[in-house]
N, C-alpha and C positions, 0 to 999 in steps of 0.2 A: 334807377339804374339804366344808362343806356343799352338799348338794345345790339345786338352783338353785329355786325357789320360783314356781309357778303359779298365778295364777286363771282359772277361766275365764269365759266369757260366751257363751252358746249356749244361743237360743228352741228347740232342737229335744232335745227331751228324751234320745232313744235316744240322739242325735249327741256330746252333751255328756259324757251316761256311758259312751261310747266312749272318748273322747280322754281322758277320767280315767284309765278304766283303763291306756291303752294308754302313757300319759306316767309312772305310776305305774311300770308293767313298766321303765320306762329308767332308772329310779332319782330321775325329778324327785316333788318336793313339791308335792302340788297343794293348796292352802290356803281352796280353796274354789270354787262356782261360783256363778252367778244366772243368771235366765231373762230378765232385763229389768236396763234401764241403772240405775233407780232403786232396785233391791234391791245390782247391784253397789258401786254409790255407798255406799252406805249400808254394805254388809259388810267393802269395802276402809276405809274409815274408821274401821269398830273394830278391825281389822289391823293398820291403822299407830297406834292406839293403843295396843295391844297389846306394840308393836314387832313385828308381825311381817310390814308391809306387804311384798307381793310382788313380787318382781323383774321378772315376766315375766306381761303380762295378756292371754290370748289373747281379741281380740274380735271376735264377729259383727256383720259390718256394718248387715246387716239384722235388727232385731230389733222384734218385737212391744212396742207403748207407745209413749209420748211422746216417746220421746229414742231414736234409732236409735244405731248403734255411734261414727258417727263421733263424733256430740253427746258421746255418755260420755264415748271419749275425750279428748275434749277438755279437758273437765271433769275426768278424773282427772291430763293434764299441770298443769291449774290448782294443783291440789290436793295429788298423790302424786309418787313418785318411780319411776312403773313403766316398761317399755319395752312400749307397744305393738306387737301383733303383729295384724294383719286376719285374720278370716275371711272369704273370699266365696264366695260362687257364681257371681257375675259377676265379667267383666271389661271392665266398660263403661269407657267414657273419663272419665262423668261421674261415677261412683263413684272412680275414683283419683283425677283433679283434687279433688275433696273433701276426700277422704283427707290428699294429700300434703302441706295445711295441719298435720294433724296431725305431720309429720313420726314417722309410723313406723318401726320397726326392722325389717319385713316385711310382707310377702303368703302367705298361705297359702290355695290355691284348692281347693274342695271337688269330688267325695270327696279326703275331706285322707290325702295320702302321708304315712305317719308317719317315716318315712327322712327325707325332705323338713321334715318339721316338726322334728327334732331337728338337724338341723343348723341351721335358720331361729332355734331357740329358743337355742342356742349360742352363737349371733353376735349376737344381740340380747344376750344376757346379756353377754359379755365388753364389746360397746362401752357398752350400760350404765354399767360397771363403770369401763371408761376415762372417762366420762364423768362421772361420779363423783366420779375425782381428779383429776380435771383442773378442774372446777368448786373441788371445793376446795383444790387449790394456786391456783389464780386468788384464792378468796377468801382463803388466807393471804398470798400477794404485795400484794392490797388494804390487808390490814391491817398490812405492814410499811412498803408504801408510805404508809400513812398514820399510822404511827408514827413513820417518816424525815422525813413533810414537817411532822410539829408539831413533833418535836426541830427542824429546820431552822426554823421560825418562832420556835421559844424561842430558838434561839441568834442569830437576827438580831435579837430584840428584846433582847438584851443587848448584841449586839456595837454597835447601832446606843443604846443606855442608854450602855454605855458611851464612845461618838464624842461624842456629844454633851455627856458631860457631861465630858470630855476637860480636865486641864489645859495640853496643846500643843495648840495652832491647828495643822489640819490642812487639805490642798489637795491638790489635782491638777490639774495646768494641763496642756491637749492643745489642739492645734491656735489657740493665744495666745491658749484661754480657757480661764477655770474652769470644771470637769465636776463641780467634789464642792469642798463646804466646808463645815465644822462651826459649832457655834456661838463656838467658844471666839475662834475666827480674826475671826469678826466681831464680836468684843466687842474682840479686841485693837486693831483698826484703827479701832475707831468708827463701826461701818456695821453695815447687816442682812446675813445672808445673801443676802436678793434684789439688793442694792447691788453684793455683791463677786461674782456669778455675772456680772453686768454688766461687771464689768472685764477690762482686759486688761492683760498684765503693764508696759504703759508706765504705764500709772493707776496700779498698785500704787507701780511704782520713786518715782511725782511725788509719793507720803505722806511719804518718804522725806527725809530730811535732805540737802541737795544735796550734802554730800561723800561720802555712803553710797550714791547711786542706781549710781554702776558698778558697787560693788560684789552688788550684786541681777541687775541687767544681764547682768551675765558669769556670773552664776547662769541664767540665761532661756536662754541661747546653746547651753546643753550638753542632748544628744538622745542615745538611745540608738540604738550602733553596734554593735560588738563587743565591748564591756565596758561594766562596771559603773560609774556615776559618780556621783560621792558627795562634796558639797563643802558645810564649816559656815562661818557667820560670825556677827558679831553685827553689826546696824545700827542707828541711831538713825531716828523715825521721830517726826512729830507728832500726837500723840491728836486729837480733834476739842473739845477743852478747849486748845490749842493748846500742853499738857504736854509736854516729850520722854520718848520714853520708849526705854528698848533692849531689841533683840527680838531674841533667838539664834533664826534662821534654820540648818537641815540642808536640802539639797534632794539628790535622789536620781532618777534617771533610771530610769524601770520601763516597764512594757507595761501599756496600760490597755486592752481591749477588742482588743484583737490592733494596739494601735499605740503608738510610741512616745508617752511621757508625761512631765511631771516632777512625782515627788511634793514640797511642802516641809511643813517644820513650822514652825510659829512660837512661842519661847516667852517671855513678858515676864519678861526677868531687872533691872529696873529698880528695886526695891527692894536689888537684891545690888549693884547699881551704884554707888545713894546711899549706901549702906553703907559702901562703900569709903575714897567721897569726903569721910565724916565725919570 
């Protein structure tokens, strides 16, 4: 197991070559230190070019220059992938209220117990690390969820290429209106789609040739119960050219949206008809 990887950040010269050494003695990696936030900035950045940005950034709150601790930090959550750990001296309210924006992985109060610091630096490391992967299983669940939802768009713009361009007239009548109709259904009947969304199954039967409307009728009558119902016919019916023409009708009883439904089809077999009759 690699040892766990350190920077520090501490304006107090003695202090900082203290905790070097004494972090060194525990077997961590300390990969550098700076005296000021703008030298750290700058050293963890060719670190993590490097690849060898550090896991664990011990910072002094209070620090000499323009940018105190918490500022850095901030800046290096912007930027890196370290787990902040605080140095202070104090422990004022308005020093932690500050702080706690940066969502740190610890406090370490001065003179710094080093018992105290190696277990603070421990826990920092591991949730780190859970954090880590758990950031990127998030980010591969993204990108299967977004794999799943363009396969799912390519397959409804085929499924819905192919409805449309459908040679059976297709329907779903719920509640004695149409919920869904393709194109092929409103070319058969001689209307728009927006015409036959309008209708109800009494308008449909009245297209119908007056000996063929019961038979459509006693097709409308049937709902699902406890079985499947599944009944074909063929009717004669008049085009809006006032042609006959015959339409093999399947209607099928399904669930559409958690309620009963009837699907039918519609298919003009009127050239097979005249055929016959030749």
């Amino acid at each position: 197991m690699k040892p766990i990887s350190i920077y520090i950040v501490e304006d107090e010269l003695l202090i900082s070559a203290s905790l070097k050494s004494q972090l060194q003695q525990f077997g961590y990696e300390v990969r550098g230190s700076a005296m000021s936030g703008e030298i750290c900035l700058t050293e963890i950045a060719e670190l993590s070019q490097q690849g060898r940005e550090p896991e664990i950034v011990l910072m002094d709150i209070h620090l000499r220059g323009e940018m105190d601790g918490i500022e850095t930090a901030k800046r290096i959550n912007e930027n890196f992938n370290c787990a902040i750990i605080f140095l202070t001296g104090q422990s004022s309210k308005e020093v932690y209220e500050r702080s706690f924006k940066i969502k740190p992985f610890g406090y370490l109060l001065k003179p710094i117990d080093m018992e105290q610091t190696k277990m603070t630096v421990e826990i920092a490391s591991y949730q780190r690390n859970l954090e880590i992967e758990n950031n990127l299983y998030q980010k591969d669940l993204e990108t299967l969820l977004e794999k799943r939802s363009q396969e799912n768009k390519e397959l409804m713009i085929m499924y819905q290429s192919v409805v449309d361009n459908s040679l059976l007239g297709l329907t779903i009548m719920q509640d004695e209106r149409f919920v869904f109709v393709n194109n092929r259904t409103a070319a058969i009947f001689g209307t728009t789609i927006e015409e036959f969304h309008s209708f109800s199954m009494n308008d449909l039967i009245l297209l119908l040739h007056p000996d063929d409307q019961e038979k459509l009728r006693s097709i409308s009558r049937y709902r699902i119960h406890d079985e499947v119902i599944s009944q074909q016919s063929v009717v004669r019916l008049y085009a809006h050219d006032q042609k006959l023409k015959y339409i093999q009708t399947i209607a099928k009883a399904i669930q559409y949206k958690g309620k009963p439904a009837l699907h039918q089809t519609f298919m003009d077999i009127t050239d097979y008809y005249n055929s016959r009759t030749q």
